[in-house]
C-alpha positions as CSV (number, residue, x, y, z in Angstrom):
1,X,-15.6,10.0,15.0
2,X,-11.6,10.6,14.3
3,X,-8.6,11.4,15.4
4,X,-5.7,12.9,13.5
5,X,-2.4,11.1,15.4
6,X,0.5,12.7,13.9
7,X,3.5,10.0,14.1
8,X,5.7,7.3,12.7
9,X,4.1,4.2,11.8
10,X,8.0,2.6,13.0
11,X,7.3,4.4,16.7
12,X,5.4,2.2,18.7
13,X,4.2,5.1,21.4
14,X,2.8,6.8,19.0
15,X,1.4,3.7,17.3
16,X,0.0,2.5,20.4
17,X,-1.9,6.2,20.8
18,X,-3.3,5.8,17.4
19,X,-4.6,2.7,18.1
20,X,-5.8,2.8,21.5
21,X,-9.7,2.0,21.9
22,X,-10.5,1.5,18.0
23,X,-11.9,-2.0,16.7
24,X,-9.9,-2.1,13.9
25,X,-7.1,-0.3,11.6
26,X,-7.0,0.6,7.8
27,X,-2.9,0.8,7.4
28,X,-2.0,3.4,4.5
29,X,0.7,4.4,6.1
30,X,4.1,3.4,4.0
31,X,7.0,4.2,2.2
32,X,5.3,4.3,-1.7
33,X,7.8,5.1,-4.7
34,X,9.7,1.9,-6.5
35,X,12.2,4.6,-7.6
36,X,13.3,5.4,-4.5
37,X,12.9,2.3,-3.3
38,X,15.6,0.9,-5.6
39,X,17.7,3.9,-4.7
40,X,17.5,3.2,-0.9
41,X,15.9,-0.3,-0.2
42,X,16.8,0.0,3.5
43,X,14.9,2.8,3.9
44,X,11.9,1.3,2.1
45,X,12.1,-1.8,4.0
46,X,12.5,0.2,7.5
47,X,9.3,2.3,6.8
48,X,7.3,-0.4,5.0
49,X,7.9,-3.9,6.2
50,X,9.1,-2.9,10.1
51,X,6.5,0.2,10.2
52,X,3.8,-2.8,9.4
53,X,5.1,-5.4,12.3
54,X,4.7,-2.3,14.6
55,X,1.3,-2.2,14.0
56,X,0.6,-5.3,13.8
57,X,2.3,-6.0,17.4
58,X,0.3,-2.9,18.4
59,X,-3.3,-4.4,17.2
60,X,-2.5,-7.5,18.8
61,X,-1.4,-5.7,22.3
62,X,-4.8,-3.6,22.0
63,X,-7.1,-6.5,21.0
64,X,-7.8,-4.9,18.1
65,X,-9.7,-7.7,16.0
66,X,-9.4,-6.1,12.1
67,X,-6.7,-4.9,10.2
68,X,-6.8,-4.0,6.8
69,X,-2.9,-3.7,4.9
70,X,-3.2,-1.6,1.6
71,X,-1.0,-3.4,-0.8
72,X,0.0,-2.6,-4.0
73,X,0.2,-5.1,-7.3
74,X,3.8,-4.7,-6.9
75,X,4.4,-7.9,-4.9
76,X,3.2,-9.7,-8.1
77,X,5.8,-8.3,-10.7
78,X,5.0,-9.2,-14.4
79,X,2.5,-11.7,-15.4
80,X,0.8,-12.9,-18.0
81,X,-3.0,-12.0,-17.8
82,X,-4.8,-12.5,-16.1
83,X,-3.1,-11.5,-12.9
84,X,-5.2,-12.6,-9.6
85,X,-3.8,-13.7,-6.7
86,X,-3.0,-16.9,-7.5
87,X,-0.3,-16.1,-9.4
88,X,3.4,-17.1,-8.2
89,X,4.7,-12.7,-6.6
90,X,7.8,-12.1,-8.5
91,X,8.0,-8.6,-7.2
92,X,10.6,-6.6,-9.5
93,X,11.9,-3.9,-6.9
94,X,12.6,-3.6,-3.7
95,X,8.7,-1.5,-3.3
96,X,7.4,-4.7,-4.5
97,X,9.5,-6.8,-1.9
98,X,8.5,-5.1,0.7
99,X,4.7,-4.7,0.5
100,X,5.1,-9.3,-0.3
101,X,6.9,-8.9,3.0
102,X,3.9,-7.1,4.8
103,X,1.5,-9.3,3.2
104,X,3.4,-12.2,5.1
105,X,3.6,-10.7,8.3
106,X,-0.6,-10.4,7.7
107,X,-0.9,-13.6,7.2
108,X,1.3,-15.0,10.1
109,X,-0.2,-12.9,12.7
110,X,-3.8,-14.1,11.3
111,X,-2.3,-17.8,12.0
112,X,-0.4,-16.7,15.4
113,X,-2.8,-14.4,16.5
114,X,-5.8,-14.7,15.3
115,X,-6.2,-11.0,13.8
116,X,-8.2,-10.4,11.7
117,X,-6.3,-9.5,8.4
118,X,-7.2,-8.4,5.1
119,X,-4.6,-7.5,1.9
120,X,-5.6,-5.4,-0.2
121,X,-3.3,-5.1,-3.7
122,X,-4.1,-2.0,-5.5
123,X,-3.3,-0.7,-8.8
124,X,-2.6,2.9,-9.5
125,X,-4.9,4.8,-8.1
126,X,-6.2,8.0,-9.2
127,X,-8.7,10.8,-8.5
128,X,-8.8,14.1,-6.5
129,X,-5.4,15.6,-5.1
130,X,-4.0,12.9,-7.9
131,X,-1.4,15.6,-9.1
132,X,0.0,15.6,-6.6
133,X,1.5,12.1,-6.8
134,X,4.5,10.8,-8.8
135,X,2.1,8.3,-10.7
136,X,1.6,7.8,-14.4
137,X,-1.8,9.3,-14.1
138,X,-0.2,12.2,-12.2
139,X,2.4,12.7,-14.5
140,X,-0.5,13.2,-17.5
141,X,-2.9,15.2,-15.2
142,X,-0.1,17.6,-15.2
143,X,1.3,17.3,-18.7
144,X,-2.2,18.0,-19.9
145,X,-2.8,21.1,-17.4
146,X,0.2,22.6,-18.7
147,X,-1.0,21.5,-22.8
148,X,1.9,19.8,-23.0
149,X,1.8,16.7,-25.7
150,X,1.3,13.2,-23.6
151,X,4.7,10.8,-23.8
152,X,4.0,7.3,-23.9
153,X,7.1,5.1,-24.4
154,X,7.3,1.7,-26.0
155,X,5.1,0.5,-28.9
156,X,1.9,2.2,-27.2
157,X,0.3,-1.1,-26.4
158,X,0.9,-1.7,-23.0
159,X,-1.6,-1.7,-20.2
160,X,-2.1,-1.0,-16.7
161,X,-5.0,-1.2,-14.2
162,X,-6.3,2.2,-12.7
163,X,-8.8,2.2,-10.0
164,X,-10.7,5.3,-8.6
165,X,-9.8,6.3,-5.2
166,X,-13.4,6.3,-4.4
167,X,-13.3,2.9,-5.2
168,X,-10.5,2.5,-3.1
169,X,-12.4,3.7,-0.1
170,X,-15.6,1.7,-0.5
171,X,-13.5,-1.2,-0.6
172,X,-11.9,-0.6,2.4
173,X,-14.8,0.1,4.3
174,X,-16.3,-3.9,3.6
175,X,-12.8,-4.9,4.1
């Protein structure tokens, strides 16, 4: 069963409501475009990296043994490929700071607290309800709707990873 807890992931009451009596947490909650981020880093920082220490200080007050923090591949910046998690983060934005931040606090309070954490980096994710994101695949879902001609900018090489969102949720459910 669920609950719907309408709240702020930064207020611990309603935090602490959300989490009371569940054996673990799947945090999605978060502050999610680099534009704006870059435009008004506090703000991203407030809702991303102290939204996440509130929960984690609320799983740990609730004995809450799991917690699963969606990332993003934004911590890791550019790379040569392959990228894996080995690689050295050299996030490129203050969005990418931020979720390397949370990924920290994971890990400490796995070493102070013995929580249970898993990071999870994802790529861009698409699928249903995908238009209405800012993404690059949202921005094309759209563009083609409307029969518009698809802009790609640069030499038309480049890549990115894309990952389904059903995907998404089968991996956070072993996670």
């Amino acid at each position: 069963s669920h609950e719907f807890v309408n709240g702020d992931v930064r207020d611990s009451t309603a935090v602490d409501e959300a989490v009371t009596g569940v054996d673990g947490v799947v945090h999605l909650a978060g502050h999610t475009s680099v534009i704006d981020s870059i435009s008004d880093p506090q703000l991203d920082c407030d809702i991303n990296v102290n939204g996440t220490l509130t929960l984690l200080q609320s799983c740990v007050a609730h004995g809450i043994s799991r917690f699963v923090f969606a990332s993003s591949n934004a911590p890791l910046g550019e790379q040569d490929a392959p990228v894996h998690e080995q690689k050295v983060p050299r996030p490129l934005s203050p969005y990418g700071a931020s979720k390397l931040a949370c990924e920290g606090y994971c890990s400490s309070f796995h070493s102070t607290h013995g929580l249970g954490t898993v990071v999870l980096r994802f790529a861009n994710v698409y699928g249903p309800y995908s238009t209405l994101k800012t993404s690059v695949v949202a921005k094309f879902i759209r563009t083609i709707l409307a029969g518009d001609p698809l802009v790609v900018y640069g030499d038309g090489r480049q890549t990115r990873d894309f990952v389904y969102v059903r995907d998404i949720c089968q991996g956070l459910a072993l996670a």
